[in-house]
Backbone as CSV, one residue per row, in Angstrom:
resi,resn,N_x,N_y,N_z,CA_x,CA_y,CA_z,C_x,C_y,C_z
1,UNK,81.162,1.609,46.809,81.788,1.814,45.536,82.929,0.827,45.315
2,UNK,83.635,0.398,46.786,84.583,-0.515,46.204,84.225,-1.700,46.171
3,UNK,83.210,-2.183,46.436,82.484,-3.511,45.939,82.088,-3.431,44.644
4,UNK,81.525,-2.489,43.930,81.234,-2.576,42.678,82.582,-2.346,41.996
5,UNK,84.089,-1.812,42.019,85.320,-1.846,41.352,85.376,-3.127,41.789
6,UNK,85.068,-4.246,42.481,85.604,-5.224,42.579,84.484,-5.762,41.762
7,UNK,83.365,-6.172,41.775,82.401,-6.834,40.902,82.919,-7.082,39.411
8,UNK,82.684,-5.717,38.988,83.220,-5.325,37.609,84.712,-5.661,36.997
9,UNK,85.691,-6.061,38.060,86.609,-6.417,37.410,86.544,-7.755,37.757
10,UNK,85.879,-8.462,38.337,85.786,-10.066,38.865,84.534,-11.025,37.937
11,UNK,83.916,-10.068,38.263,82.803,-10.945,37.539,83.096,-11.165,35.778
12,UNK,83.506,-10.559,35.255,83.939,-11.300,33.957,85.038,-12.654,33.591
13,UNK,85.270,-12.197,34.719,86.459,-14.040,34.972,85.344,-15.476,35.255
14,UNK,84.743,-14.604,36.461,83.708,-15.979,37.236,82.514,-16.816,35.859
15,UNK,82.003,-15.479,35.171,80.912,-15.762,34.726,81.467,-16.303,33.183
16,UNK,80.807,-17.557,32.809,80.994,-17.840,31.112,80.633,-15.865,30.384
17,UNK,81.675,-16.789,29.196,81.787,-15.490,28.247,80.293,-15.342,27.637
18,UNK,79.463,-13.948,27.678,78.430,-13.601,26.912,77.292,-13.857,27.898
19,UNK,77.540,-14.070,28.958,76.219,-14.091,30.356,76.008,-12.463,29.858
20,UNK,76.377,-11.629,30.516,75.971,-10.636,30.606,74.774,-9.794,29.146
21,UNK,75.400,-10.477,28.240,74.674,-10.077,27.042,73.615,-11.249,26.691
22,UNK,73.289,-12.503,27.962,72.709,-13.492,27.430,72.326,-13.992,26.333
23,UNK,74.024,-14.593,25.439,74.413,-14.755,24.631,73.766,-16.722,24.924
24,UNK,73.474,-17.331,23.693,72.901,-18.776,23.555,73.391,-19.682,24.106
25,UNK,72.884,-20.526,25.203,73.689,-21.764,25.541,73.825,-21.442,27.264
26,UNK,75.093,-21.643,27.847,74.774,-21.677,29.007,75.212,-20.358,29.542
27,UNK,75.308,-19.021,28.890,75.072,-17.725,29.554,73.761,-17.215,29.563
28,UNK,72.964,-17.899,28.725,71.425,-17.581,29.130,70.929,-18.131,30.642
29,UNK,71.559,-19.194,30.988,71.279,-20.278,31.854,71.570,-19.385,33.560
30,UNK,73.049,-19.217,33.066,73.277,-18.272,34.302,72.917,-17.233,34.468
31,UNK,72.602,-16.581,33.577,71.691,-15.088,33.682,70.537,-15.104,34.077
32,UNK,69.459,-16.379,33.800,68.536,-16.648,33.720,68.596,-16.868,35.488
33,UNK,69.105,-17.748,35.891,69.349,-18.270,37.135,69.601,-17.113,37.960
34,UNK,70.726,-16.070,37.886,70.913,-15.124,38.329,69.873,-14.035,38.752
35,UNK,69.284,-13.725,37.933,68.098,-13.122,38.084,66.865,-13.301,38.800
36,UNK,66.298,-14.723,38.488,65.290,-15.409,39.718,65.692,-15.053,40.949
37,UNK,66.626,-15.661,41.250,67.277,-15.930,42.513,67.790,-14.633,43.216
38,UNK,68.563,-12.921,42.157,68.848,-12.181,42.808,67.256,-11.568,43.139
39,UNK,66.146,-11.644,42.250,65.049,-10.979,42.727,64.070,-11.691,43.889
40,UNK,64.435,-12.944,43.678,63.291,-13.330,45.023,63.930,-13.142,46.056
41,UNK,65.205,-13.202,46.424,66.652,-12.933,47.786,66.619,-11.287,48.278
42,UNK,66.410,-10.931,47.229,66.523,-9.244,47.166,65.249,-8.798,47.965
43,UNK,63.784,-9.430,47.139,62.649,-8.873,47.879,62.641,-9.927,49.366
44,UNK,62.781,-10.966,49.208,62.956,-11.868,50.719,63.455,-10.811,51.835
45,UNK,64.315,-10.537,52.015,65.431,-9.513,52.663,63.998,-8.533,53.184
46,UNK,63.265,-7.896,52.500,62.436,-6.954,52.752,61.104,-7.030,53.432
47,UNK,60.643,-8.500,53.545,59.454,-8.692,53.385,58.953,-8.668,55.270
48,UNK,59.721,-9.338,55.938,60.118,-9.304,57.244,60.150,-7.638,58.071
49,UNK,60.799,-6.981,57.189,61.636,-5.948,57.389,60.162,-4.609,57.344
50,UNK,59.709,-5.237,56.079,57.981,-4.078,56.097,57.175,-4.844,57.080
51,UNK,57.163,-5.883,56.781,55.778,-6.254,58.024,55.969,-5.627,59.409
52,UNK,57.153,-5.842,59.845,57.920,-5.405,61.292,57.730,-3.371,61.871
53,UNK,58.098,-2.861,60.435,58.305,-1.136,60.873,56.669,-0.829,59.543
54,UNK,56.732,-1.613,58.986,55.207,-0.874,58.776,53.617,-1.144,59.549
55,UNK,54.110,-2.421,59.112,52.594,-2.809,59.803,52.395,-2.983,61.318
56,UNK,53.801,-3.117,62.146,53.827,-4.034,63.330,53.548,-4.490,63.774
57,UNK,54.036,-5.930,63.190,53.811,-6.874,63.925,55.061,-7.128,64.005
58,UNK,54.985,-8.657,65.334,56.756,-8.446,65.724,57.749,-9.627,65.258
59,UNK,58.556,-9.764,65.526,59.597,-10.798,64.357,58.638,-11.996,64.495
60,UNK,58.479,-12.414,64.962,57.582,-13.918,64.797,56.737,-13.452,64.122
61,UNK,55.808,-13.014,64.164,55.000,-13.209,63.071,55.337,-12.659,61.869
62,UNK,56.178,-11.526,62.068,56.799,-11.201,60.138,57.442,-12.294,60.099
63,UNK,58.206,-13.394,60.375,58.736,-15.013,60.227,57.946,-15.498,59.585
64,UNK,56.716,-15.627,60.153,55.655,-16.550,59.146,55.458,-16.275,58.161
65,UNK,55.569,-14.765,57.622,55.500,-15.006,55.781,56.521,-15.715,55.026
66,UNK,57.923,-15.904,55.892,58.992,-16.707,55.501,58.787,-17.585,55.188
67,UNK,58.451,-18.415,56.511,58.373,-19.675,56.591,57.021,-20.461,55.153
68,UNK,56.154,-18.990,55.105,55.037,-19.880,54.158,56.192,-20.096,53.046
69,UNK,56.485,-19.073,52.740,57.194,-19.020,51.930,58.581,-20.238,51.667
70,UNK,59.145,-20.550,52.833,60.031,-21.880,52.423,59.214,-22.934,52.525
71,UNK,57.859,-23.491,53.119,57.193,-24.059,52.754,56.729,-24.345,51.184
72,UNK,55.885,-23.300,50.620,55.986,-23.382,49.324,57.288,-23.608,48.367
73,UNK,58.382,-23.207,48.679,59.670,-23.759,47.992,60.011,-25.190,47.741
74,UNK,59.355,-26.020,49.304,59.547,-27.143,49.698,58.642,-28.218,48.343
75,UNK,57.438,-27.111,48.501,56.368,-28.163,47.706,56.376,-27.672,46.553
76,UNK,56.921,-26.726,45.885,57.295,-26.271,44.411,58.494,-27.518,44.420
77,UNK,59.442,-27.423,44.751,60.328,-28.369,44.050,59.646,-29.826,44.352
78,UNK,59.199,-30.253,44.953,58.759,-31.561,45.135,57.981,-32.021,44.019
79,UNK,56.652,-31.002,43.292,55.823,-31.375,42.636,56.800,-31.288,41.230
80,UNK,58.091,-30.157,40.958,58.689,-30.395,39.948,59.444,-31.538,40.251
81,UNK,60.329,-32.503,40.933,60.282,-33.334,40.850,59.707,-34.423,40.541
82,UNK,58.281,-34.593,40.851,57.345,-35.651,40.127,56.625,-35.264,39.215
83,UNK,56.759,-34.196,38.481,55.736,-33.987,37.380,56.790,-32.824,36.469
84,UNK,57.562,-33.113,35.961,58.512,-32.347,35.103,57.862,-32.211,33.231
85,UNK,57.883,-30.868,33.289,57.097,-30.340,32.274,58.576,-29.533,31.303
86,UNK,57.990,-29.096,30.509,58.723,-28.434,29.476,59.588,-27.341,30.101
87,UNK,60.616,-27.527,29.719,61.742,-26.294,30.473,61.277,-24.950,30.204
88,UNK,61.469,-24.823,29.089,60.587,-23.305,28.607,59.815,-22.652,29.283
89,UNK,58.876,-23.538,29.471,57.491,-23.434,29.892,57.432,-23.031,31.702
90,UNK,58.466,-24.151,32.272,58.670,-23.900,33.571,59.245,-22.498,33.780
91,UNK,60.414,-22.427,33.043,61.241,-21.559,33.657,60.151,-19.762,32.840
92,UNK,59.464,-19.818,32.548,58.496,-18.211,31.910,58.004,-18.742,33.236
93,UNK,56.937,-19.485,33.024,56.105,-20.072,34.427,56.478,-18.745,36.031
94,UNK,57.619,-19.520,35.973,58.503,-19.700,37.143,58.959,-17.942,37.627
95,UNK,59.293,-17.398,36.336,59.687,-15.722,36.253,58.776,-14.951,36.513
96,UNK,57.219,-15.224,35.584,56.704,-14.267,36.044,55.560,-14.357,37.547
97,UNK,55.796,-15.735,37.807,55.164,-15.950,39.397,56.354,-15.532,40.392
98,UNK,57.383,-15.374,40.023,58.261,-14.677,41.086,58.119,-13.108,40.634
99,UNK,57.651,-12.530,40.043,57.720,-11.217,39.899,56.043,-10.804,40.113
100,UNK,54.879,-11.569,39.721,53.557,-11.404,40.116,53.420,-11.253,41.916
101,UNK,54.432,-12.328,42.706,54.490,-12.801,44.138,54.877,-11.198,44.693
102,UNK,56.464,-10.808,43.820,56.730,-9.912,44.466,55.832,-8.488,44.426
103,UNK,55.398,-8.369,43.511,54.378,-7.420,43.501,53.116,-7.346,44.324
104,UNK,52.425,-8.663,44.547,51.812,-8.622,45.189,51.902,-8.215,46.918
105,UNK,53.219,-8.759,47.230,53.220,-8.423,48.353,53.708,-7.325,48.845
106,UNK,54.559,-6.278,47.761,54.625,-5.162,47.192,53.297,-3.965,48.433
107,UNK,52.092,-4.585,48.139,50.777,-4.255,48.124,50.255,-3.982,49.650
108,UNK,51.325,-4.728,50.394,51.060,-4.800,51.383,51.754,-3.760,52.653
109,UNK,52.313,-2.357,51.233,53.045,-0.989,51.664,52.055,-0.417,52.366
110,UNK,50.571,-0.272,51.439,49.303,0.274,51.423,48.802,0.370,52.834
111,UNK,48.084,0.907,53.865,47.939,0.405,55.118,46.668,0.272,54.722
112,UNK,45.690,0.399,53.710,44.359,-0.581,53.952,44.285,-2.107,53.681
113,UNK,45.614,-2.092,52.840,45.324,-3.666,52.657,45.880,-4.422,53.718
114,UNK,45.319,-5.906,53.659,45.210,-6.729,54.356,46.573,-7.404,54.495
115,UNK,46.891,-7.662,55.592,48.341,-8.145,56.217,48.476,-9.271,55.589
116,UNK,47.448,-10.077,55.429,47.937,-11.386,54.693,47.695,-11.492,53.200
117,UNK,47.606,-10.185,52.768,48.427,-9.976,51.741,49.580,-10.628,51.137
118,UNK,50.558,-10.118,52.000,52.329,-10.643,51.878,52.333,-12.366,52.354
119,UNK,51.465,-12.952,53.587,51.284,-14.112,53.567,51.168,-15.180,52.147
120,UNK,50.077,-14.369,51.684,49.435,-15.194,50.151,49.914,-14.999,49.076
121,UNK,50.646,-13.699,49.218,51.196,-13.092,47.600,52.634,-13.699,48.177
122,UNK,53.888,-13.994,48.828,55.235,-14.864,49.601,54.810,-16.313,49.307
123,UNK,53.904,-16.389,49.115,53.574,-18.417,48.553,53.906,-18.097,46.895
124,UNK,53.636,-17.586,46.359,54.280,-17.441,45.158,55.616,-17.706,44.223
125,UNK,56.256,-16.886,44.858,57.583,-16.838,44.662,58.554,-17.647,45.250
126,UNK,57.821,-17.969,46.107,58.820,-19.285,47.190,58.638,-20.302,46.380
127,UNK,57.268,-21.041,45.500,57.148,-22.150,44.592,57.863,-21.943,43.293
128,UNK,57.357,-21.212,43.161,57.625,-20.459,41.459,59.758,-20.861,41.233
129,UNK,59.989,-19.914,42.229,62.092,-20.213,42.697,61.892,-21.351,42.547
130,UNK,61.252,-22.482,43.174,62.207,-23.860,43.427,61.713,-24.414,42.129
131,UNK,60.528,-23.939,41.376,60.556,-24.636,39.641,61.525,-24.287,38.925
132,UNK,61.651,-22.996,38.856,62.668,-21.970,37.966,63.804,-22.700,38.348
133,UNK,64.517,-22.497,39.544,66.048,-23.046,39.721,66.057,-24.532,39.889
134,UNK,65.518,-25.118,39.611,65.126,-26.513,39.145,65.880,-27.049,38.038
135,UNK,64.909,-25.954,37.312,65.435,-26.258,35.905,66.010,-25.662,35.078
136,UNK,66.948,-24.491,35.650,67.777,-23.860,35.057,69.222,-24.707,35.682
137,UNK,68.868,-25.259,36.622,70.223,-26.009,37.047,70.112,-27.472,35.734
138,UNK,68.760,-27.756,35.808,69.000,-29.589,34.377,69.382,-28.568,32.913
139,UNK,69.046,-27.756,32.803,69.538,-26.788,31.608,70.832,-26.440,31.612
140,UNK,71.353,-25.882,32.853,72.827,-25.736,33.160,73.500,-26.953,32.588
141,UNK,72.814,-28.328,33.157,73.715,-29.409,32.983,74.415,-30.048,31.745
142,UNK,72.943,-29.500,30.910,72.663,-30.465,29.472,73.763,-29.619,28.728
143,UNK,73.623,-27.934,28.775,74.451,-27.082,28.437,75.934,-27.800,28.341
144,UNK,76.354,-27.971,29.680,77.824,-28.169,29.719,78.478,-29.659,28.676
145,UNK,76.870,-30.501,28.968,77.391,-31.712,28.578,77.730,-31.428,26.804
146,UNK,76.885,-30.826,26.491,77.080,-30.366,25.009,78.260,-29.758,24.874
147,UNK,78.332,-28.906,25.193,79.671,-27.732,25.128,81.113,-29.087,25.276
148,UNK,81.458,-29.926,26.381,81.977,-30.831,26.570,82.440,-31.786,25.292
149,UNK,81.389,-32.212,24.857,81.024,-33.172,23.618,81.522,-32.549,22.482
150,UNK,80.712,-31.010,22.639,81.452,-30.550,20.704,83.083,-30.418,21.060
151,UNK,83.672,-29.814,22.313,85.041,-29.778,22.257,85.517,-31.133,22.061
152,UNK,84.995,-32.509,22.831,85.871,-32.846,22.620,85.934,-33.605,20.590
153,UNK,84.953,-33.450,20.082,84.765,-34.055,18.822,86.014,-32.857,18.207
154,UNK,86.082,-31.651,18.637,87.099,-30.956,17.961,88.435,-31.339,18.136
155,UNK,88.775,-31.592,19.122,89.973,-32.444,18.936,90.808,-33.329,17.978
């Protein structure tokens, strides 16, 4: 409880004005960002954690859904690096393959389904993150540079 009295009175300093209401410009950006990143971190944390006390198997091999998984991060941002597509487009892209990933591996609560389940459905969301925060960070940027520009023309 006293982490959240501290959140709540902190986080309105840290965060641009109107994130929370993802208000136009660059509180969409950080909200937007915020969100990817708290949901793929959030289910990451877990994924290890079920393979291990549900299914058992033992830390090394619940590791390897990680690792596919920072693998695919590796080669999600790489291919957005050489092949950069419409921001829009990336960053929907990008949301609902991190929320399809997490569901899928979701699936892998079930004890008939198949363990590599979470293997194949953890490649998802590991690519999907490094498009999304890709390009919510060149969106972040363009944001500021604007915001920058109209202040200083107000001057």
């Amino acid at each position: 409880m006293a982490g959240l009295a501290v959140l709540a009175l902190t986080l309105p300093r840290l965060l641009p004005k109107g994130t929370l209401r993802a208000a136009r410009g660059l509180p969409t950006v950080v909200a937007l960002r915020g969100l990817g990143a708290g949901s793929f971190f959030a289910a990451e944390v877990f994924v290890p954690l079920m393979l291990v006390q549900e299914r058992g198997l033992n830390a090394a091999e619940a590791g390897l859904a990680l690792t596919g998984g920072s693998l695919a991060w590796s080669l999600g941002s790489w291919i957005q690096g050489r092949r950069p597509h419409a921001r829009a487009l990336t960053i929907r892209l990008g949301a609902t393959l991190i929320a399809a990933g997490i569901c899928v591996t979701a699936f892998a609560v079930i004890p008939s389904a198949p363990v590599l389940v979470v293997f194949a459905g953890w490649w998802w969301p590991g690519s999907a993150s490094a498009w999304s925060s890709r390009r919510c960070r060149c969106w972040s940027w363009s944001c500021r540079r604007r915001g920058r520009r109209a202040a200083t023309a107000r001057r």
